[in-house]
C-alpha positions as CSV (number, residue, x, y, z in Angstrom):
1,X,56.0,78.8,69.5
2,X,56.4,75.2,69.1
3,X,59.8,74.4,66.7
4,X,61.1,71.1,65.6
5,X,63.7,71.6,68.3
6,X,61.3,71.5,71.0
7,X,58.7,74.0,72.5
8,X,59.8,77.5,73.9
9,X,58.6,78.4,77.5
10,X,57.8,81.8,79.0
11,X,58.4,83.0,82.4
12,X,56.7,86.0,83.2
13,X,56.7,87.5,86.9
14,X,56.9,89.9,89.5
15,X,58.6,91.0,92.5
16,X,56.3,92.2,95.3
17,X,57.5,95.5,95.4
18,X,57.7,98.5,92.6
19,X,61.0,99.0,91.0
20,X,62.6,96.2,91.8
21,X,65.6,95.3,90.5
22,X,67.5,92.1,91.4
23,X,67.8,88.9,91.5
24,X,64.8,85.9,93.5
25,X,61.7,86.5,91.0
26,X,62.4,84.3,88.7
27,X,63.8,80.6,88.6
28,X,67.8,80.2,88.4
29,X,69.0,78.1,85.0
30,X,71.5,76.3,83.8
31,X,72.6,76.2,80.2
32,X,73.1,72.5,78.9
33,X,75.8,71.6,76.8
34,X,73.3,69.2,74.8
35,X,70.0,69.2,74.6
36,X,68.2,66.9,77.0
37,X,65.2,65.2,76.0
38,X,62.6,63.4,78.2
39,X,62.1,59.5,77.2
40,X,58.5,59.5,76.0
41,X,56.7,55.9,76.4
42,X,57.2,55.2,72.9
43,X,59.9,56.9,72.0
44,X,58.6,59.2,69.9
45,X,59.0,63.3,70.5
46,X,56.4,64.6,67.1
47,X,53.6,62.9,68.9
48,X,51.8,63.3,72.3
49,X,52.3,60.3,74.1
50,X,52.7,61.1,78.0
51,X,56.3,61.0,79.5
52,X,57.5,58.1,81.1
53,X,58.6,59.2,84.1
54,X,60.2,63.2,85.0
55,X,63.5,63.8,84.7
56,X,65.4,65.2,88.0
57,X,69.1,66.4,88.4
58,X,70.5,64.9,91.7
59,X,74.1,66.4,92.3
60,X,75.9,69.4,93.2
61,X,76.0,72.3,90.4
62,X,79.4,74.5,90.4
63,X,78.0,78.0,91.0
64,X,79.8,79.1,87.9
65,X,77.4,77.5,85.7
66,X,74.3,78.7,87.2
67,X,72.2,81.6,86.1
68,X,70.6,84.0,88.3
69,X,68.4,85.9,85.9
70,X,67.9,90.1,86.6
71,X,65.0,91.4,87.3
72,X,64.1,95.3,86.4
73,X,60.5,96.9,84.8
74,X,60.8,96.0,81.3
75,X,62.1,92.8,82.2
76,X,59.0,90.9,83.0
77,X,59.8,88.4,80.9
78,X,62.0,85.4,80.0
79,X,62.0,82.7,76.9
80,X,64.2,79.3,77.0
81,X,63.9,76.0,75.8
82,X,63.2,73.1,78.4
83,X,65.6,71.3,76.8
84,X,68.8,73.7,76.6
85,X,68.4,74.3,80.5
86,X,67.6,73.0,83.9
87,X,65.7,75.3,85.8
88,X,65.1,75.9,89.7
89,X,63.7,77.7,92.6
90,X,65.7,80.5,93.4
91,X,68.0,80.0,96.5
92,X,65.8,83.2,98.1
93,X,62.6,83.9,96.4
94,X,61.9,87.7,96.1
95,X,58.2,87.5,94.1
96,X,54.4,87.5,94.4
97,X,53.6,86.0,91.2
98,X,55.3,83.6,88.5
99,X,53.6,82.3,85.7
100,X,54.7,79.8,83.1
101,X,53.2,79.8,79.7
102,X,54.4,77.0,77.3
């Protein structure tokens, strides 16, 4: 659901085996302290001009800030705002499908 604040995205995945439970199926995060915005060409977030150029993180991230989201049946699912985190391939992938609606 699109808010003022910016759009909400949805993971939604799956490990490649049956009752799983851990860590690798879906992306690792980190929370921002402020929101982080992409420049759009003119500037302007309501409309939908196309973003000037991607935004990319170039440094070293203390492992204490980085979120390695569980995985268990039930938990298919997970729902964040591009711009209150970073997000990233996990450092061992453990899935056969991710999907990314938003």
């Amino acid at each position: 659901k699109a808010t003022s604040n910016g759009n909400k995205h949805v993971f939604f995945a799956f490990p490649p085996e049956d009752n799983y439970e851990g860590t690798g199926v879906f992306s690792h995060l980190i929370k921002l302290k402020y929101e982080q915005w992409a420049k759009r060409k003119d500037d302007d977030r309501n409309n939908n001009s196309s973003v000037e150029k991607p935004m990319f993180y170039r440094g070293t991230v203390p492992e204490q800030y980085i979120v390695r989201p569980w995985y268990a049946p039930g938990r298919e699912l997970i729902v964040f705002r591009d711009v209150d985190v970073l997000h990233s391939t996990p450092d061992v992938q453990y899935r056969t499908s991710i999907m990314r609606f938003g």
